[in-house]
N, C-alpha and C positions, 0 to 999 in steps of 0.2 A: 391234696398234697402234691408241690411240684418235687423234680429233681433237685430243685435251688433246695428246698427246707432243711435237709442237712448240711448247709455250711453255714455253719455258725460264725455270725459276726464279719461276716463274708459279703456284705451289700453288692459295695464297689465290681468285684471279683465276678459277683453272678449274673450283674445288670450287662458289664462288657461278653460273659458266655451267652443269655440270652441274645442281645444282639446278633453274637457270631452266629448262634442255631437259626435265628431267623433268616439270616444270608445264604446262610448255608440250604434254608429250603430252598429261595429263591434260583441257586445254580441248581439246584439238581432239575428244579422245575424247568429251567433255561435250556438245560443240558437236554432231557428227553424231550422239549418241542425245538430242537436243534435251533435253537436262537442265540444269540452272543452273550456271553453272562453277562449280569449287572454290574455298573461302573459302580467303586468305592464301596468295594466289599469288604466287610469287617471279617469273614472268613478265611481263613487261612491255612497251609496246608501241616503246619509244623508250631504247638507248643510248650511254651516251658514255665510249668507250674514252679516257685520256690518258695518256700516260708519257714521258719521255725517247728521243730517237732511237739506235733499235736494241733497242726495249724489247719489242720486239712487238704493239703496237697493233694495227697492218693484221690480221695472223695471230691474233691473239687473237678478231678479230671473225668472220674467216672461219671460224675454228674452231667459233664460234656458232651460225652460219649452217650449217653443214655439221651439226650435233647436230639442229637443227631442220628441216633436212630428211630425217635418218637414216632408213631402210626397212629396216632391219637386222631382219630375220624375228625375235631372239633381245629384241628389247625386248617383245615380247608375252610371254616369260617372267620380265620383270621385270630385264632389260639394260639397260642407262645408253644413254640417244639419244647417237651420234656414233662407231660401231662404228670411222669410215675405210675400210672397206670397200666398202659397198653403194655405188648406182648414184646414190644422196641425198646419200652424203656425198664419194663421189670428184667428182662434177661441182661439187658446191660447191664444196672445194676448190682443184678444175683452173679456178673462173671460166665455165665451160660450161651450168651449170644453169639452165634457163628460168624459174627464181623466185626467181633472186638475180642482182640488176642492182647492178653496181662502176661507181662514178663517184666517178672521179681526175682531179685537177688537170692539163690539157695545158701550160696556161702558169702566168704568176702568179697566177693567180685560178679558180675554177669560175663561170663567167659562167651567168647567168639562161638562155640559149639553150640551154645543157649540161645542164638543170637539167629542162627546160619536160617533154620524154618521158618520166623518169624521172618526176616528181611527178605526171602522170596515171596510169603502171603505179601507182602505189601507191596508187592508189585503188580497183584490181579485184582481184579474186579469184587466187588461184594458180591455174595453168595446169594443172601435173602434181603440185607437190608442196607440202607442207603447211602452208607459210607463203610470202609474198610478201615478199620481204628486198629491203631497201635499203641497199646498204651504202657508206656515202661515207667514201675512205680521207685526203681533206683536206679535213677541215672547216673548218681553219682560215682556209684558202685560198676559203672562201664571201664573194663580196662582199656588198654591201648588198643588191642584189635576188633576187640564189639565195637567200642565206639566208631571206629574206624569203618567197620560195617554199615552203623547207622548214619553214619556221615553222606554215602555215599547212596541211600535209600534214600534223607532228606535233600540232599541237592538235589534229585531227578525221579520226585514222589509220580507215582499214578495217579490219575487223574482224581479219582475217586477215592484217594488214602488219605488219611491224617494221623500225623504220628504226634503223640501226649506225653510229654517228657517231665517226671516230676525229680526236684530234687532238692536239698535245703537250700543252696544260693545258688545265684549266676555261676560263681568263680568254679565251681564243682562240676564242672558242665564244660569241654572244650570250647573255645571260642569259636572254633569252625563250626560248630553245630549252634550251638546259639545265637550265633549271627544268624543265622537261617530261622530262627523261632518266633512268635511272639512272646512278649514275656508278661507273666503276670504272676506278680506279688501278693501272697496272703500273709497276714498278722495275726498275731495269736489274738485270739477271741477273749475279752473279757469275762471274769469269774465269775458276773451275773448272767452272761451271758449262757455259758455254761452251764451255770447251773438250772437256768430255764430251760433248754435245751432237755435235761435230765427228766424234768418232771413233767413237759409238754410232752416229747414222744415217748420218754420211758417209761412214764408212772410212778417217779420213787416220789418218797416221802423229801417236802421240799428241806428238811433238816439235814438228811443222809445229802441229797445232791450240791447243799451249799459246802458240806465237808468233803466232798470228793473234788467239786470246781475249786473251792481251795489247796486243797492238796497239792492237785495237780497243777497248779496256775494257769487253767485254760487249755490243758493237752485234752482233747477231746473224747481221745480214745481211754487214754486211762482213765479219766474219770469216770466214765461208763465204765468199764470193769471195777474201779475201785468202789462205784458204785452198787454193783451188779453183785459183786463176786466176796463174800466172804474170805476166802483164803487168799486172797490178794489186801485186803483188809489187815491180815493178821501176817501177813508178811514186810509188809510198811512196818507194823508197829514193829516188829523184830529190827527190821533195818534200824528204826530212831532210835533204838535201847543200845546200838555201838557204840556210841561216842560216850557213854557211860562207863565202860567195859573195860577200855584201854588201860587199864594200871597197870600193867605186867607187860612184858614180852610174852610170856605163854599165852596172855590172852587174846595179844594180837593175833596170834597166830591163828587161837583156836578160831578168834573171829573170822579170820580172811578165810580158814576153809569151810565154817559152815555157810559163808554167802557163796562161795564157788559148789557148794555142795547143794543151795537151793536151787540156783540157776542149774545146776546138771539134772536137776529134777525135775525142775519145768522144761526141760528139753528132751525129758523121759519120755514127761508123761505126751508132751505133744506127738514123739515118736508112736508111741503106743496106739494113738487116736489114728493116726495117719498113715502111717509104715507099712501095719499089715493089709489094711483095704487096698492101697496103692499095687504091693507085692501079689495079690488076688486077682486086682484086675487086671494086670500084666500078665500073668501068668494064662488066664480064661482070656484073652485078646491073644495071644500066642499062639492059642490052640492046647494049651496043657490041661488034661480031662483030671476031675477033681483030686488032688491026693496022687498023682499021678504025676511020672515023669516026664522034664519040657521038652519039646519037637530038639531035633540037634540044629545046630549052628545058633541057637536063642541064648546062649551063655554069656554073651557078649552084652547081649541087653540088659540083660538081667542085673549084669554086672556094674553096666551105666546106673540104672536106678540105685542102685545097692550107692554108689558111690555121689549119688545126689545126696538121697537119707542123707548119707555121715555128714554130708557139706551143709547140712540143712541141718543136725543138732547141734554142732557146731556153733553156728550163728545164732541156733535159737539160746543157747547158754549164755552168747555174747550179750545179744541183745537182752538177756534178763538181769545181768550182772548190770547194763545198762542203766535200767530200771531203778535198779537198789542207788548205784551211783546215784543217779540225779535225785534221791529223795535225800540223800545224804547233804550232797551240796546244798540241796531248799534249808535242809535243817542248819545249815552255819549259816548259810544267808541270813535268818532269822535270827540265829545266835548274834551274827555283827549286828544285823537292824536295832539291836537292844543293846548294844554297847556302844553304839557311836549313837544312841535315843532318838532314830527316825521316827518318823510317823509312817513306815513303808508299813500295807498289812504284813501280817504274819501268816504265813500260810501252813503253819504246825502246830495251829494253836492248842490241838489236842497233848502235844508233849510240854507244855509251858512249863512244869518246873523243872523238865530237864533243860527247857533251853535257859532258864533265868540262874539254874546253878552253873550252868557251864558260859556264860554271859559274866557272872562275877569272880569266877575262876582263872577267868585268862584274857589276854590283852586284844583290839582288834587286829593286832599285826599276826598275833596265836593263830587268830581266827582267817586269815585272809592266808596264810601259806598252807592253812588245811584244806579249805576249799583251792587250790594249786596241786596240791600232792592227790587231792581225787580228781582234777582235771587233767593233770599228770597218767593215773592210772585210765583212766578212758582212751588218751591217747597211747599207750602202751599197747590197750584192748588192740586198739585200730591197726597197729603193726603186728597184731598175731604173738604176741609177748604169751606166754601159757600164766594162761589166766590167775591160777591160783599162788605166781609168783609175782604178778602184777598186785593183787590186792593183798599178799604178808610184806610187800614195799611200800603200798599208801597206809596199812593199816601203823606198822609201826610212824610212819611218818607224823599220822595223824594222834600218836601217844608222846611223839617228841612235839610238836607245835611249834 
């Protein structure tokens, strides 16, 4: 199994990352018998992943990272860097590796303070392994002064850095850093593809994987959870049973809070998992003896973290309401594919007589300002709109049509 076999549907994508890892051994090899690197190197010091969410972005980069740090004893006989194996490309992988530093979005933005550690590591030398990787999984989410930051790390990178910029397009991305990147494009992966995917590395049953690669139309990640995860199962179905509901104002309403009320519970529970381990090890890295009071002047730190969490359930609520959104939009999608008689698949075939009542119910122009009024509320999300007043605006939206 190499680093390529989780990018699904990703050929193009892996064949030009392979290339770069094989260049990329060749300077390093260059560099320690002090000879002049190789002409028309596909290597490079700075790239930018972009595609559709669920496209593999993140993984595609990590996969990068993981090639260039390969130790895999079998590339001195002429083996492709990124075996998935060795001790190079499992920690890269697993995020563990002390020469690959992940820096993700806590709230809405990657703020300059998030920023400040990171863009000095990328000025020194790798520690253990062969490259110094930087890898930023929300670029887009760079405000003015981060980006700004990383602007001026990728003009005048060290010798031995490579910074991995992912983010949905070009346009998301400062022109002044992108012009400095390589760019490569991943597309969502077909529903077979996917689904194979499901049942090759994960084991499901190929019935459960062809309903989850449908669902999700090729998002990689969900459909492994949808596949995986019973209560992710049973939160979909909730979501599809809305568009049924809407008869009333009171029921708009009741709708709009219990989805603002699931998403603050997946952002519970992920607190829950996370918060207090996180608070533990801060505190015994501190110096604070168990159950015991922190060292003085630590208040401050403490405080830092404390105010990550918030910025971190926060987003996680966003991005769950996310969730529910885009399964909402699949579901009128399919409502119009049946009213204007595509032959598009259906990707909610499990709700068919809701979509065939609500298909002969209303017009596809009904249908096309609903799916607007929840694209509407996404972008509300995005400006920090308080959530549960963004969704009792799309839900009644979506009871007028």
């Amino acid at each position: 199994m190499t680093v390529w076999d989780d990018l699904v549907g990703q050929e193009k994508v892996s064949a030009v990352l392979d290339a770069a890892a094989r260049d990329a051994d060749a300077l390093v090899t260059a560099a320690a018998a002090q000879e002049p690197p190789p002409e028309a190197s596909k290597m490079t010091h700075a790239w930018l992943f972009t595609g559709p969410p669920g496209a593999g972005r993140n993984q595609a980069a990590r996969a990068f990272a993981a090639a260039l740090q390969c130790v895999s004893p079998d590339r001195a006989l002429g083996g492709s860097p990124g075996c998935g194996f060795c001790d190079g490309c499992h920690t890269a992988l697993l995020g563990t590796h002390a020469d690959v530093t992940t820096v993700a979005a806590v709230g809405s933005e990657i703020l300059v303070k998030d920023m400040r550690d990171t863009v000095r590591k990328s000025f020194t030398a790798p520690a253990n392994g062969r490259w110094q990787i930087i890898l930023v999984e929300d670029a887009e989410r760079l405000n003015e002064k981060s980006a700004n930051a990383v602007l001026k790390a990728v003009e005048e990178p060290a010798p031995r850095t490579v910074w991995l910029l992912c983010a949905p397009s070009v346009e998301d991305v400062l022109p002044t850093i992108r012009s400095r990147c390589r760019h490569l494009t991943l597309r969502t992966p077909s529903v077979e593809a996917v689904a194979d995917m499901l049942v090759r590395r994960d084991g499901i049953e190929p019935e459960v994987a062809a309903y989850a690669a449908r669902a999700t139309q090729g998002h990689v990640d969900r459909a492994r959870r949808l596949a995986t995860d019973p209560a992710a199962r049973e939160r979909r179905a909730t979501v599809l049973k809305l568009p049924l509901r809407l008869d009333e104002v009171g029921a708009c309403l009741k709708a709009a809070q219990e989805l603002v009320d699931a998403a603050a519970e997946d952002a519970k529970q992920l607190a829950e998992e996370m918060d207090g381990k996180e608070t533990e090890e801060l505190k015994a890295a501190l110096g604070a003896a168990q159950g015991g009071r922190l060292p003085r002047g630590t208040a401050g730190v403490m405080k830092d973290l404390e105010d990550m969490q918030k910025r971190r359930r926060t987003r996680t609520q966003r991005d769950s309401l996310d969730v529910a959104l885009g399964d909402l939009i699949a579901f009128y999608r399919d409502v119009l594919a049946l009213q204007l008689g595509t032959r598009v698949a259906i990707a909610n075939a499990d709700a068919g007589d809701a979509l065939e009542r609500l298909a002969r119910g209303s017009a596809p122009e009904s249908t096309l300002r609903r799916i607007e009024a929840i694209s509407a509320c996404r972008e509300a999300l995005d400006r920090n709109v308080a959530p549960l007043l963004a969704v009792e605006a799309m839900t009644m939206a979506l009871r007028a049509g």
